[in-house]
C-alpha positions in Angstrom: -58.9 25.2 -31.4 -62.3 27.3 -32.2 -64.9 28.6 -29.6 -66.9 25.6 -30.5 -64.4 22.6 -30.0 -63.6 23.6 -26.5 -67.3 23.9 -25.8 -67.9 20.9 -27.1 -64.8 19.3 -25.0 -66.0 21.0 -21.7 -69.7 19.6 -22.5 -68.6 16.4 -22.6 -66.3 16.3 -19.7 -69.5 17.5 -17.1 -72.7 16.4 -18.8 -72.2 13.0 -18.2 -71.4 13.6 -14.1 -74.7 16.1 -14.4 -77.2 14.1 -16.2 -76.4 10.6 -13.9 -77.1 13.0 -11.0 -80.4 14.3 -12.5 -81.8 10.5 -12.7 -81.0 10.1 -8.9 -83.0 13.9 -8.8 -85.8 12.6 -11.1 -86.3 8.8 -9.1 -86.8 10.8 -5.5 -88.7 13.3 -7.3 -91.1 10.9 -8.5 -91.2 8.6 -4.9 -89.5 5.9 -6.5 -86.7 6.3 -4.0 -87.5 6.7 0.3 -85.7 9.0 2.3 -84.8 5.9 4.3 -83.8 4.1 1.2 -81.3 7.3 0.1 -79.8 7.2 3.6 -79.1 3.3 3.5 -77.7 3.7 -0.6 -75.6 6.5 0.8 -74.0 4.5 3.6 -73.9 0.7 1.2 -71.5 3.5 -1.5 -69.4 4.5 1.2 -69.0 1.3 2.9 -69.2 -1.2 0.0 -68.6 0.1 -3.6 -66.4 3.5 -2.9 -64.0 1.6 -0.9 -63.8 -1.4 -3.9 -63.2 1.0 -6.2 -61.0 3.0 -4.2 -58.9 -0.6 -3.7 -59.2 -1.4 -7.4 -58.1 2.2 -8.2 -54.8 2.0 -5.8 -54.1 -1.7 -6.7 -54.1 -1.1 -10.8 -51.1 2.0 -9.9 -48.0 1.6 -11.4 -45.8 3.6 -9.0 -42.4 2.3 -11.2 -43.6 3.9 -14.2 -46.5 6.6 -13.3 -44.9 8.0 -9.7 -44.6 11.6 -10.1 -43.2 13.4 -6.8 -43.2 16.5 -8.3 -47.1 16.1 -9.0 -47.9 14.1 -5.4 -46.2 17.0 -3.6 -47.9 20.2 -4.9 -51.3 18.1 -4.5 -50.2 17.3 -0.8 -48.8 20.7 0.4 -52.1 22.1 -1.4 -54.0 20.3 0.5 -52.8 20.8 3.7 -52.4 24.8 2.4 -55.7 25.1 1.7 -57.2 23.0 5.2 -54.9 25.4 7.3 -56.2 28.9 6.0 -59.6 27.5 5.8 -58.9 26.8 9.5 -57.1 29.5 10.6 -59.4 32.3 9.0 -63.0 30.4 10.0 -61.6 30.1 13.6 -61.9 34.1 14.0 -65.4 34.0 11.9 -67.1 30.6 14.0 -66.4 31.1 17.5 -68.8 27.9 18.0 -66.6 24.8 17.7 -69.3 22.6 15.6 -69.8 25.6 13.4 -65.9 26.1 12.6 -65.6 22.0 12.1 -68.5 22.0 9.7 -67.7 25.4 7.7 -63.9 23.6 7.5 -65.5 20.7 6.2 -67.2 21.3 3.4 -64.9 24.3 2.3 -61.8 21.8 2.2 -63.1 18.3 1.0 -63.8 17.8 -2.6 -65.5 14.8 -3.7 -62.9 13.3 -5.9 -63.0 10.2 -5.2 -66.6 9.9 -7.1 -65.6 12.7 -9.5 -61.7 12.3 -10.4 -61.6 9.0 -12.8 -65.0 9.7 -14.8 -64.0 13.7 -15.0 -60.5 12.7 -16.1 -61.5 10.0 -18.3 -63.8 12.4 -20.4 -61.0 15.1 -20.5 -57.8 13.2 -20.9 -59.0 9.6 -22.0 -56.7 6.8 -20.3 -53.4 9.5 -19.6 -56.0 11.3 -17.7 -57.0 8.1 -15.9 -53.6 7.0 -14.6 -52.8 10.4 -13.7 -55.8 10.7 -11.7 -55.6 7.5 -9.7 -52.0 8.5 -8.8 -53.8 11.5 -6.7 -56.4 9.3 -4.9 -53.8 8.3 -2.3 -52.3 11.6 -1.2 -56.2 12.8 -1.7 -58.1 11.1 0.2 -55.9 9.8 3.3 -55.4 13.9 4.1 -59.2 14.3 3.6 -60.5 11.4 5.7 -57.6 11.9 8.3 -58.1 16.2 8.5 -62.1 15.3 8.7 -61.3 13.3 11.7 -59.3 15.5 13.2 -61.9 18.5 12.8 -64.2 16.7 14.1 -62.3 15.6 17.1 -61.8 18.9 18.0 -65.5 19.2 18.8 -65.1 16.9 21.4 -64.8 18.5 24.7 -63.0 15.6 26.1 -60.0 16.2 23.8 -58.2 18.8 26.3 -55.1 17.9 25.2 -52.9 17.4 22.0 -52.3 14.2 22.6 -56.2 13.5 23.3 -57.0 15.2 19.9 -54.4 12.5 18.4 -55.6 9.9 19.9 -59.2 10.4 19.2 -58.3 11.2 15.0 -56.3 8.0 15.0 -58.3 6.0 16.4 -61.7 6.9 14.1 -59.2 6.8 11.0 -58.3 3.2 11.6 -62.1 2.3 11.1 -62.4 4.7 7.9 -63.6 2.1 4.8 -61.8 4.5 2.5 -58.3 4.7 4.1 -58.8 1.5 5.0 -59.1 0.4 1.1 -56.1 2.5 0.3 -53.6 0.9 2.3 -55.0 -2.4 1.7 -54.3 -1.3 -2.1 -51.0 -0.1 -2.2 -49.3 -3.4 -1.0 -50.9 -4.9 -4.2 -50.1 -2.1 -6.7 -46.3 -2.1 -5.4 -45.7 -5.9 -5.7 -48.1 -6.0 -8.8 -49.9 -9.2 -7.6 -53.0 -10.9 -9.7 -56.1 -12.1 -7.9 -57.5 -15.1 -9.5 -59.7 -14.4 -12.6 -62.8 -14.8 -11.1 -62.3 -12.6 -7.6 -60.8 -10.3 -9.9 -63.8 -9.9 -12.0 -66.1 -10.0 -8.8 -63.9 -7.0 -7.9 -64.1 -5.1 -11.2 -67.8 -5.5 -11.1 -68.3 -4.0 -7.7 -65.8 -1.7 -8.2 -67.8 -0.7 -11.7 -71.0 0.0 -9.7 -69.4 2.7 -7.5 -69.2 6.0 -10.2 -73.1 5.5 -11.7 -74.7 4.2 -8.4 -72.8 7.2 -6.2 -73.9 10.0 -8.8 -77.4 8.7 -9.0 -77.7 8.1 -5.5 -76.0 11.9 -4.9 -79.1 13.3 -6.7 -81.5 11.3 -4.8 -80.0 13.0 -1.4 -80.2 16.4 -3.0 -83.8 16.5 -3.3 -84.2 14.7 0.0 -82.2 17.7 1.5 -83.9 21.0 -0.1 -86.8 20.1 2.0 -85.2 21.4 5.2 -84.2 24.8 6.5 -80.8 26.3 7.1 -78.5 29.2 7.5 -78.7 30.6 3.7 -76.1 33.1 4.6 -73.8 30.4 5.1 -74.7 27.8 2.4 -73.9 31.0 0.0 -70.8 31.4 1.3 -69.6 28.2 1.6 -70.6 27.5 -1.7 -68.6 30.3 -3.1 -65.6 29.4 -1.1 -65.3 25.2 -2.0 -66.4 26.1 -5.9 -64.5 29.4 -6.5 -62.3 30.7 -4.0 -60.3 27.6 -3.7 -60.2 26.3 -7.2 -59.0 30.2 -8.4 -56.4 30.6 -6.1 -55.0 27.1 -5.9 -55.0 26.6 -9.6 -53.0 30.1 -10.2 -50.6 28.7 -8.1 -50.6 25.4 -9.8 -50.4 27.2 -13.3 -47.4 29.6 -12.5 -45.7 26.5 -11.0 -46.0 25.2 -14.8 -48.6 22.3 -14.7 -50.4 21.6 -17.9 -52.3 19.1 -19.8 -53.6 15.9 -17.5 -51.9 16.6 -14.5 -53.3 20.5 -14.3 -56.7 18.6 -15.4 -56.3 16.1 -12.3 -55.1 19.0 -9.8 -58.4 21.1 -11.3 -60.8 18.1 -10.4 -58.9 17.6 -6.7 -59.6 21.6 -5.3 -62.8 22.8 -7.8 -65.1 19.2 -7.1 -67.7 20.2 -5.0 -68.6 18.6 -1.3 -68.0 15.1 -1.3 -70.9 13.0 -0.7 -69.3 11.4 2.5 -69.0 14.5 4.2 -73.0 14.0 4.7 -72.6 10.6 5.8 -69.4 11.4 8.3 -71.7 14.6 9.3 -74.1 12.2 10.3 -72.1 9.8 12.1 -70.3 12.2 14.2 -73.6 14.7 14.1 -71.9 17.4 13.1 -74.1 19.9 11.5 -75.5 16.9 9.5 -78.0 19.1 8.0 -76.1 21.9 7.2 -73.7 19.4 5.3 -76.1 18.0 3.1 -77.6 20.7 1.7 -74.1 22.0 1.2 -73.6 18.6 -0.7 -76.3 19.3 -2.5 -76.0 23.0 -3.2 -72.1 22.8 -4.0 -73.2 19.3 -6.6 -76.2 21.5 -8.6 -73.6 24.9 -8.9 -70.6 22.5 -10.1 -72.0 22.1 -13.0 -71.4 25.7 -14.2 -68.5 25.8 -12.5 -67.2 23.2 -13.7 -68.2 23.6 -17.2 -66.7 27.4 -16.8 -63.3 26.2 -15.7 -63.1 23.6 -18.4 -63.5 26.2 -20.8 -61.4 29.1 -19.2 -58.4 26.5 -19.0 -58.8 24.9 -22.2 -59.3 28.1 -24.0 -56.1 29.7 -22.7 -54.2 26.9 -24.0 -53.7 25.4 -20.6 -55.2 21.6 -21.2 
């Protein structure tokens, strides 16, 4: 394959994510969309449409023929690899607690659930599609679940381990998004149809989620750039969720032999940038709220490139 062909394939695999994005930028630029209208979009995606989807997504899995342990356990132990250096190595650099939660925060979560399907669907088509909706569940339980626990910790009422537990668990039961997941999986294992018209009710909320989120993500970044923070930070940050932990969790994944859509899904999981409900679960708990949405938005604008760069790197050396 030339030079130009895997351009042309990486192109088409971020534009689309970019340019839905830009409208959201271009609708707050212009006034057509509040700050207090962003905020309430924001919170309708994560409560409403991202869980639908998340439940159609789970539900439409067919573990029998598309469960791939081999797959689900790299993405799993990566995960929890990557949350517990991120931890380990920010708790001697953020002696402040809320500092150390936030900085662990955005350097772990990726926003795959908004990103994964359309990214896979441009690279890989349908094989793509399944592949990557096989990885929601051991994706985002880990992320909302380690979230909750960071944030937790915070809490100077948690003294002891079993406090900490407590206090995760019981903010993880009222999560929309692992909420949706488990609801899902009952459906996807017994393979049970919903009448035709709830199921088309479903499909057409669930359909809303990818455009609205993207266009609503873009509308928060320029709502964001208008406040202050700790640059120093933002850099670094930024550096560490869009290249340190896509470079060194993907050479790992690449020596271990993945290719094609399942490399492509493992790619979007660790090199998506901040997930738009980190600002929203920021928020709630008030945990560096600010801080996390311009790291939303600074991690979304540099993605592109990084992204795009990735693609290319992995699809030149034969890899996709």
């Amino acid at each position: 394959m030339g030079l130009l062909d895997i351009l042309l394939f990486s192109i088409n695999a971020t534009l689309p994510v970019v340019l839905c994005m830009a409208v959201g930028i271009v609708l707050r630029w212009r006034n057509a969309v509040s700050e207090s209208t962003s905020k309430q979009l924001s919170a309708l995606c994560f409560k409403l449409f991202l869980p639908v989807l998340t439940f159609n997504n789970i539900r439409s899995i067919d573990f029998h023929s598309e469960f791939s342990p081999r797959l689900l356990t790299y993405a799993f132990v990566g995960l929890l690899g990557m949350f517990s250096v991120l931890l380990l190595l920010f708790s001697f650099i953020e002696k402040d607690k809320e500092w150390l939660a936030a900085c662990v925060h955005v350097g772990f979560r990726s926003n795959y659930i908004l990103l994964g399907i359309p990214l896979a669907q441009n690279m890989f088509g349908q094989q793509g599609v399944q592949i990557a909706s096989m990885l929601i569940p051991v994706a985002i339980i880990p992320f909302n679940f380690l979230t909750l626990f960071l944030f937790s910790l915070v809490d100077t009422e948690n003294t002891s381990v079993g406090a900490l537990l407590k206090s995760t668990l019981s903010k993880a039961v009222r999560n929309p998004l692992i909420i949706a997941i488990l609801a899902g999986i009952p459906f996807s294992l017994t393979g049970f149809a919903f009448p035709t018209f709830l199921e088309k009710t479903l499909q057409n909320i669930g359909g809303v989620a990818s455009t609205f989120s993207l266009i609503t993500l873009g509308t928060q970044i320029v709502l964001e750039r208008k406040q202050t923070g700790d640059m120093g930070k933002i850099v670094k940050m930024t550096l560490t969720r869009l290249v340190f932990v896509p470079v060194v969790l993907l050479s790992i994944f690449v020596a271990a032999g993945f290719r094609g859509a399942e490399l492509g899904a493992l790619f979007i999981l660790f090199a998506s940038p901040c997930a738009n409900s980190c600002g929203i679960m920021a928020r709630q708990y008030n945990i560096k709220p600010e801080f996390t949405a311009q790291m939303v938005g600074a991690t979304t604008l540099f993605s592109g490139l990084t992204t795009f760069v990735g693609i290319t790197l992995l699809k030149g050396l034969g890899l996709f």
